[in-house]
C-alpha distance (Angstrom), angle and dihedral (degrees) to the residues before:
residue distance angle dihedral
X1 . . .
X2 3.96 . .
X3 3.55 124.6 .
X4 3.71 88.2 -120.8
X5 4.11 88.0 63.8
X6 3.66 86.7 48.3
X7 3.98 99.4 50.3
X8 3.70 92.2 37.5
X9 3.91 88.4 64.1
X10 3.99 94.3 47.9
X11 3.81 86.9 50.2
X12 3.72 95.5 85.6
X13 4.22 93.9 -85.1
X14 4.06 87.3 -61.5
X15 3.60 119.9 146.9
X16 3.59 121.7 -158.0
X17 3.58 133.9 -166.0
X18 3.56 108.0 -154.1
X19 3.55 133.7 -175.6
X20 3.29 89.7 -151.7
X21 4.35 95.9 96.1
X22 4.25 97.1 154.8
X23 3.60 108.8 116.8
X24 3.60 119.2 -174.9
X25 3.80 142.1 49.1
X26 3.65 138.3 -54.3
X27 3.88 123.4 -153.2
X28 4.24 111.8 -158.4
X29 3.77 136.3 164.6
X30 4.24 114.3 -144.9
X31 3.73 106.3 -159.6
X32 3.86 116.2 -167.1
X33 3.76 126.6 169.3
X34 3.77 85.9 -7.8
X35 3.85 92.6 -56.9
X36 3.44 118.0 124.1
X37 3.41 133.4 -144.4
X38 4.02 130.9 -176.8
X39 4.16 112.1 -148.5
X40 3.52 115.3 -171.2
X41 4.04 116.5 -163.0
X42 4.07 120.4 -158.9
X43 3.93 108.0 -167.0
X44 3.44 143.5 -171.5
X45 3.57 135.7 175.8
X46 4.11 96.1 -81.5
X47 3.80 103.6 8.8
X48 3.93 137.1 55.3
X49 3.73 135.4 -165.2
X50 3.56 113.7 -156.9
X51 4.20 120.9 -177.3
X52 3.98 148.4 144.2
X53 3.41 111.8 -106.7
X54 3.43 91.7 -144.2
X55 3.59 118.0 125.2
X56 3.86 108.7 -169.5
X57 3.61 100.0 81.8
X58 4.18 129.1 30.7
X59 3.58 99.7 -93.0
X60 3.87 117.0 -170.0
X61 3.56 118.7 -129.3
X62 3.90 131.7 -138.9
X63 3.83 131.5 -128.7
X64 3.53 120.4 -167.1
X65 4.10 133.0 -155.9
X66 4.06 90.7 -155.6
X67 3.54 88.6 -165.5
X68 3.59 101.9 51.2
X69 4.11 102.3 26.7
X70 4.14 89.5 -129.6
X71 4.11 110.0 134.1
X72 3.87 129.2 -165.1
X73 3.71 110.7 -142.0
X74 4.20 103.7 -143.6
X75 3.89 112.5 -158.1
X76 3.70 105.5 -164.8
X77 3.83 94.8 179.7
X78 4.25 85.6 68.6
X79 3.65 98.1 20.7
X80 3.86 87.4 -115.8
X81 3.77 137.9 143.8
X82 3.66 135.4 -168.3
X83 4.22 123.7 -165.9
X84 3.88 96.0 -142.2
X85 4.39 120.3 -170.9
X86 3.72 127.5 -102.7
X87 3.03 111.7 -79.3
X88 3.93 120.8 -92.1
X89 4.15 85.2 20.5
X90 4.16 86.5 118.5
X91 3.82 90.0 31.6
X92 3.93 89.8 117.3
X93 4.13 96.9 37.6
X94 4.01 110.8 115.1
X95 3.19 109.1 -109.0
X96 4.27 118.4 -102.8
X97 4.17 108.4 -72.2
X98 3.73 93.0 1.5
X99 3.92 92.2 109.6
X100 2.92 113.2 122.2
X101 3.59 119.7 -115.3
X102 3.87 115.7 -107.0
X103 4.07 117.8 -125.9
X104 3.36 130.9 -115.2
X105 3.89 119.3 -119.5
X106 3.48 104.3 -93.6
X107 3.88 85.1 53.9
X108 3.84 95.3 -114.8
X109 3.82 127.8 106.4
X110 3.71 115.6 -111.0
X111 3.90 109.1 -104.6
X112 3.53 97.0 19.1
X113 4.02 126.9 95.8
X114 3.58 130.1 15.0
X115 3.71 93.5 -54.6
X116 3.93 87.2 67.3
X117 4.32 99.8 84.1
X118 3.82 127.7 27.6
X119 3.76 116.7 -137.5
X120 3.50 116.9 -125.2
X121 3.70 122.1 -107.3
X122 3.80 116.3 -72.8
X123 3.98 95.4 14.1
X124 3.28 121.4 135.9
X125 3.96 113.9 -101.7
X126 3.74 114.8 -101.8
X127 3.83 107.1 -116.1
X128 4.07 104.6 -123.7
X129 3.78 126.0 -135.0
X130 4.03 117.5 -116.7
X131 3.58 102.9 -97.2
X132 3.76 114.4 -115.4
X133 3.49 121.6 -132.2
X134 3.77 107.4 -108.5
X135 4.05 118.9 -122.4
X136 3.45 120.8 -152.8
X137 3.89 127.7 -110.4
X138 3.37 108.3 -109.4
X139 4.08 131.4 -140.6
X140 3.19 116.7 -86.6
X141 3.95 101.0 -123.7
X142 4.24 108.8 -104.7
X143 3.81 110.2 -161.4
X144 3.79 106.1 -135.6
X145 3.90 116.3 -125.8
X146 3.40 115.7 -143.0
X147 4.20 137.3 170.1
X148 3.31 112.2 -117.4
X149 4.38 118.4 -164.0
X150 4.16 99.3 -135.0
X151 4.36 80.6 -160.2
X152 3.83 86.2 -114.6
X153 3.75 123.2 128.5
X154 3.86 134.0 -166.9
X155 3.86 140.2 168.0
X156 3.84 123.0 -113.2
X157 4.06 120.3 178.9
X158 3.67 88.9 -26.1
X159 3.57 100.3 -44.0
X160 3.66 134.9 122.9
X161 3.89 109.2 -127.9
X162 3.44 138.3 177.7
X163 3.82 127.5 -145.1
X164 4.21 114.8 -125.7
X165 3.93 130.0 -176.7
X166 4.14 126.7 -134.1
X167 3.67 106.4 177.0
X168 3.68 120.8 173.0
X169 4.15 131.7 172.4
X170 3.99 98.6 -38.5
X171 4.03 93.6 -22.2
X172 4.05 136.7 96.2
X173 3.28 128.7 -167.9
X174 4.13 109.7 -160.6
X175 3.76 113.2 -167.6
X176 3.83 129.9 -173.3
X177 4.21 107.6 -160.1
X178 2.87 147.5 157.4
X179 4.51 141.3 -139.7
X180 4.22 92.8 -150.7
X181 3.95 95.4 74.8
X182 4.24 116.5 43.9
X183 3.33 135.7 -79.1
X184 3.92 114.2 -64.7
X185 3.98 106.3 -99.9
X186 3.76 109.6 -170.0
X187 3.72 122.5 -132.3
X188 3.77 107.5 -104.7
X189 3.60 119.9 -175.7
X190 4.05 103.6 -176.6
X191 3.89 127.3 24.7
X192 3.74 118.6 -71.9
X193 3.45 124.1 -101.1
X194 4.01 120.2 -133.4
X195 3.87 94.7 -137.0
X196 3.73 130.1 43.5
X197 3.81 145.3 119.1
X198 3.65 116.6 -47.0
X199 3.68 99.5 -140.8
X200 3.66 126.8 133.7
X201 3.80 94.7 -103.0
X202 3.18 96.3 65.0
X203 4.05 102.4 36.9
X204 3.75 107.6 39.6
X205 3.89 91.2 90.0
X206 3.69 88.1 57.4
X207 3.95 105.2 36.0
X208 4.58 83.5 53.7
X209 4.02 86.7 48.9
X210 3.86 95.8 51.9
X211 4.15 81.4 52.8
X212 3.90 93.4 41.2
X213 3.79 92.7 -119.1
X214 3.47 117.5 144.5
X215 3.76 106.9 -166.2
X216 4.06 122.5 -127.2
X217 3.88 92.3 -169.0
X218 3.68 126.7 2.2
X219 4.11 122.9 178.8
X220 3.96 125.3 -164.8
X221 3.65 106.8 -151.0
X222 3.98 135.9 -173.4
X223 4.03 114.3 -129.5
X224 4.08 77.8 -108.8
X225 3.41 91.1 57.8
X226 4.09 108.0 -109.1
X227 3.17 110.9 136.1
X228 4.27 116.2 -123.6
X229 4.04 98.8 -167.0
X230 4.04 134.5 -13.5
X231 4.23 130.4 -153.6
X232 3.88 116.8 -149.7
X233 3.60 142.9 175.8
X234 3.54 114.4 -136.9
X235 3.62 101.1 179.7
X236 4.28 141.3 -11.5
X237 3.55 118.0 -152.5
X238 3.71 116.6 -176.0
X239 3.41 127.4 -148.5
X240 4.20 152.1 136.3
X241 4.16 107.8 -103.3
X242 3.40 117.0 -132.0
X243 3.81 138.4 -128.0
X244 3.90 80.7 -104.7
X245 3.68 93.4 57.3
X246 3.96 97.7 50.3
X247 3.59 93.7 86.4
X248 4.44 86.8 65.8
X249 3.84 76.8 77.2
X250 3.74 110.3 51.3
X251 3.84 123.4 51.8
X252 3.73 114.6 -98.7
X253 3.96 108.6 -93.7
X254 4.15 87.6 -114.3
X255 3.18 95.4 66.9
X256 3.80 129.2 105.6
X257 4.17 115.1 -137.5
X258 3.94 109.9 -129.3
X259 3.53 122.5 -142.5
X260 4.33 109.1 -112.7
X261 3.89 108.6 -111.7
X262 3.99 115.9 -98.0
X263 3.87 85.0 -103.4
């Protein structure tokens, strides 16, 4: 019996069919800022292991529901686990204390304008300003990122990829991937955060996923031509999990789940 069989009937009795048919594991080195790190990634048809190889520090390790997006951050050092959202499922939240504050009846803030002190009896009345009409803050302007197909095609390990564009105020991201594998699940080694910068560093992983690309070399690259980080498949090896192997996708039954953090 496959491991699929097997996971499929711990999954609460739901059957998926997935597109998503590559069994097997996939060896890759992440370089940024000259540091680099080596990712390996153990699928199956509905789940995906992704960690660092690395063994001179307690490196968490990522389990993925393909089908649904949710991951389960393992931390071996602790013997911990945490079930964390898809990713982009707060994307629209406000971020913590950025509410903004609700107004009083009479429309005015209390402490602020000339309803904030009483004169005493007898004083003179304070002469008050014209009020100014108020003009709203605008936007700040968010260049979109997008993946662009440049048309030209290539073979890597014995798969058929295709070469995409992300360019972004004096950067270019040039990545050669592929639709036969999964779709490209960064490594992440602490919870996400709702809010940060929208540059291409940070949100190629994602923008390839939402296309179902999974990315056999990818290069970050200055408008001058240094490059600033670099994604590449070392090795593919193919191959049907076994019952054996299903437990690489669940947390191991000593450990204790973790609540997310409120962020």
């Amino acid at each position: 019996m496959k491991i699929n069989v097997f996971i499929t009937a711990v999954s609460a009795g739901f059957i998926f069919h997935s597109a998503f048919a590559f069994e097997g594991c996939i060896q890759a080195t992440f370089t940024r800022d000259g540091l680099p790190v080596n990712l390996l990634y153990t699928a199956s048809p509905h789940f995906l292991r992704v960690e660092n190889t690395a063994t001179n520090w307690p490196n968490p390790v990522d389990l993925i529901d393909l089908p649904s997006g949710k991951m389960t951050l393992l931390f071996p050092n602790n013997r911990s686990f945490t079930h964390l959202p898809p990713a982009g499922a707060d994307a629209n939240l406000p971020a913590p204390g950025a509410m903004p504050q609700p107004m009083p009846p009479s429309g005015r803030l209390p402490g602020v304008g000339p309803h904030a002190a009483t004169p005493p009896p007898g004083a003179p009345a304070i002469p008050q300003l014209p009020q100014m009409p108020t003009m709203p803050m605008m936007p700040m302007p968010m260049e979109k990122l997008e993946v662009k197909a440049t048309g030209e095609t290539t073979n890597l390990l014995g798969y058929s990829c295709a070469r995409y564009e992300i360019k972004q105020r004096g950067e270019m991201m040039t990545v050669w991937a592929t639709e036969q594998l999964f779709p490209y699940q960064p490594y992440v080694q602490n919870q996400r955060h709702r809010f940060g910068p929208q540059m291409i560093a940070e949100k190629w992983g994602g923008l390839l996923a939402e296309k179902k690309l999974f990315p056999l070399l990818a290069t970050l690259r200055f408008d001058d031509g240094a490059e600033r980080c670099r994604f590449e498949v070392t090795k593919i090896e193919s191959g049907e999990m076994t019952d054996d192997d299903a437990k690489l996708f669940l947390p191991p039954p000593d450990y204790t789940e973790m609540q997310p953090l409120p962020f």
